[in-house]
Steps between C-alpha positions, in 0.01 A plus 500: 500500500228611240355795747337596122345262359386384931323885520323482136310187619416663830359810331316297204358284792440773747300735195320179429387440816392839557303481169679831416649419116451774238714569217566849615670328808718286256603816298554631838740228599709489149546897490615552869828352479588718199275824580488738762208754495482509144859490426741209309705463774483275742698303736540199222676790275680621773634141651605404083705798464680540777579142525661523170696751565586388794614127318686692273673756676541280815918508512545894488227567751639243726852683413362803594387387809831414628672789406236706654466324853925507549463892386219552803583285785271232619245713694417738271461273210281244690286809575506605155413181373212433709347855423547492147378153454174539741439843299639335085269210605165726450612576161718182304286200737529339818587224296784669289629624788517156755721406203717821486507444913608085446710611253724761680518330849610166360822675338556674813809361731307441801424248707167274477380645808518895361384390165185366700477814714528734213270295263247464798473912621506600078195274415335681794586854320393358174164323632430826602650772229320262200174586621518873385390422151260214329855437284685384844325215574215258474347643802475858400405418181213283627355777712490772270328255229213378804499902636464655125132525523306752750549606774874485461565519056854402591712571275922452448564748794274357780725310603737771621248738556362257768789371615794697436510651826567183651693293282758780404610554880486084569769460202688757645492393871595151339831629314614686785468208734669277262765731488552489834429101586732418215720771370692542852605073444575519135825581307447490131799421281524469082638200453167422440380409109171502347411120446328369186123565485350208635157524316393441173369690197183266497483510861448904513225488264369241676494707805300798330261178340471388857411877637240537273288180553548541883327844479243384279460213771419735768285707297270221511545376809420864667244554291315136578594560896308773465211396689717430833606878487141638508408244742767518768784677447381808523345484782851396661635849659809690382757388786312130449585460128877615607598250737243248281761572229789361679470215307658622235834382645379128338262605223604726192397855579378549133210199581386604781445836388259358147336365762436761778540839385195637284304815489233474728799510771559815668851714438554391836477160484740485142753706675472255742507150383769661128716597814500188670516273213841690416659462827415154562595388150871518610456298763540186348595360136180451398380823548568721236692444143807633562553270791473253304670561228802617759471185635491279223854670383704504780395185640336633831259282693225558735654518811784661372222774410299501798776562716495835363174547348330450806641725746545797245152428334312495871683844562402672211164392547460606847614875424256500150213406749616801771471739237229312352327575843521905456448518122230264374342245824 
């Protein structure tokens, strides 16, 4: 409860303790949310809009949905849906699309047990496709802000410049084995209907409201934590800042990255611990956004998660590290 307002003391404290307060940082810190490398657009814009349209249009994309899964058979829409979420998430939000994901497997006519399964392996391919672009997700768009300077001037495209060849090929590895763990069980049927939309006009703005002051928040709190990535962290090798970043599984992927990613870090290193934090953030609820958000809507708990997370999360991880090994270590 109150993530927001929780991270805007942390990163008003942490700058203050670090003695590091300029009003360049706070102009910083009020443009990110809404800016992106000179740009009006930011992930504030992008969360408003597409939750509107999403709060209005809710019953005939929900219709849609039906008609479309009974046309293609379970498998290939399950693999269709994770690919084109992981990849739409990049573009319309992480957030956006953890709704669009709660939205469609609630009105689905399967049991609690595949609606876990399904809602569990698609936040992986989402975690992992939002990262593309500094619009997907807090994450992304708190690297490119803290790698926009040299030696890196990130701009919107680092992102999947840097990471594209990874993340592309992990949300496609992730559809086809949900296809596979879940499409041979299923059997999807229309009686189906697209329930009511269970959120609020005031509660999507809110969202976008809440978006903005949580990036602001960790503008702050990286920039304050500063100090602790020039003074360890980067002496902490590639493969050590990997398996360092397991603990993303409990702590939001978006945080730890404000506070560990920064440019005296080699490519190496940001491959590293971006790649980590991704994985591991599906791990667990509290890992990344759309878990939570997931979560929250179709009433799944912790252990319900983990049971799934878990396994599947230590998996990926493991093969990211082997080619991890060949490529960057």
């Amino acid at each position: 409860e109150n993530l927001e307002a929780f991270f805007l003391i942390m990163g008003m404290a942490a700058v203050s303790v670090s003695g590091l307060w300029s009003w360049e940082l706070v102009k910083e810190a009020l443009r990110a949310p809404v800016q992106i490398g000179g740009l009006p657009i930011g992930i504030f814009q992008v969360v408003l809009v597409f939750g509107l349209l999403m709060y209005y249009f809710n019953r005939p994309f929900c219709d849609a949905v039906l008609f479309v899964s009974d046309k293609l058979g379970p498998r290939l829409f399950i693999f269709l849906f994770i690919v084109i979420l992981g990849m739409i998430s990049s573009i319309v939000s992480v957030i956006v699309t953890a709704v669009l994901l709660a939205e469609v497997v609630a009105i689905l006519p399967f049991s609690r047990s595949d609606k876990i399964k399904m809602t569990v392996v698609t936040c992986f391919a989402v975690g992992l496709g939002a990262a593309l672009t500094p619009l997907g997700e807090p994450l992304s768009t708190i690297l490119v802000h803290k790698l926009s300077g040299p030696p890196y001037n990130a701009g919107f495209l680092f992102p999947l410049r840097t990471f594209g060849i990874y993340v592309i090929p992990g949300v496609v590895a992730i559809a086809m084995f949900g296809a596979i763990y879940l499409g041979g069980k299923l059997s999807i049927k229309t009686h189906a209907h697209a329930p009511e939309h269970y959120e609020t006009l005031r509660g999507t703005v809110m969202r976008a409201v809440e978006v903005y002051i949580f990036i602001a928040a960790l503008i702050l709190l990286g920039e304050g934590l500063k100090p602790l990535i020039i003074w360890y962290l980067e002496e902490i090798p590639s493969w050590g800042l990997y398996w360092i970043n397991i603990i993303s599984a409990v702590l939001d992927n978006a945080t730890l990255t404000a506070v560990e990613i920064g440019p005296t870090l080699t490519k190496s290193q940001i491959i590293s611990a971006t790649m980590a934090l991704l994985v591991a953030g599906g791990m667990l609820i509290p890992g990344n956004i759309p878990n939570i958000v997931s979560a929250g809507r179709l009433k799944i708990s912790m252990n319900e998660w983990a049971k799934i997370g878990l396994p599947m999360g230590l998996v990926i991880i493991t093969i990211y590290f082997i080619v991890m090994v060949f490529t960057h270590f």
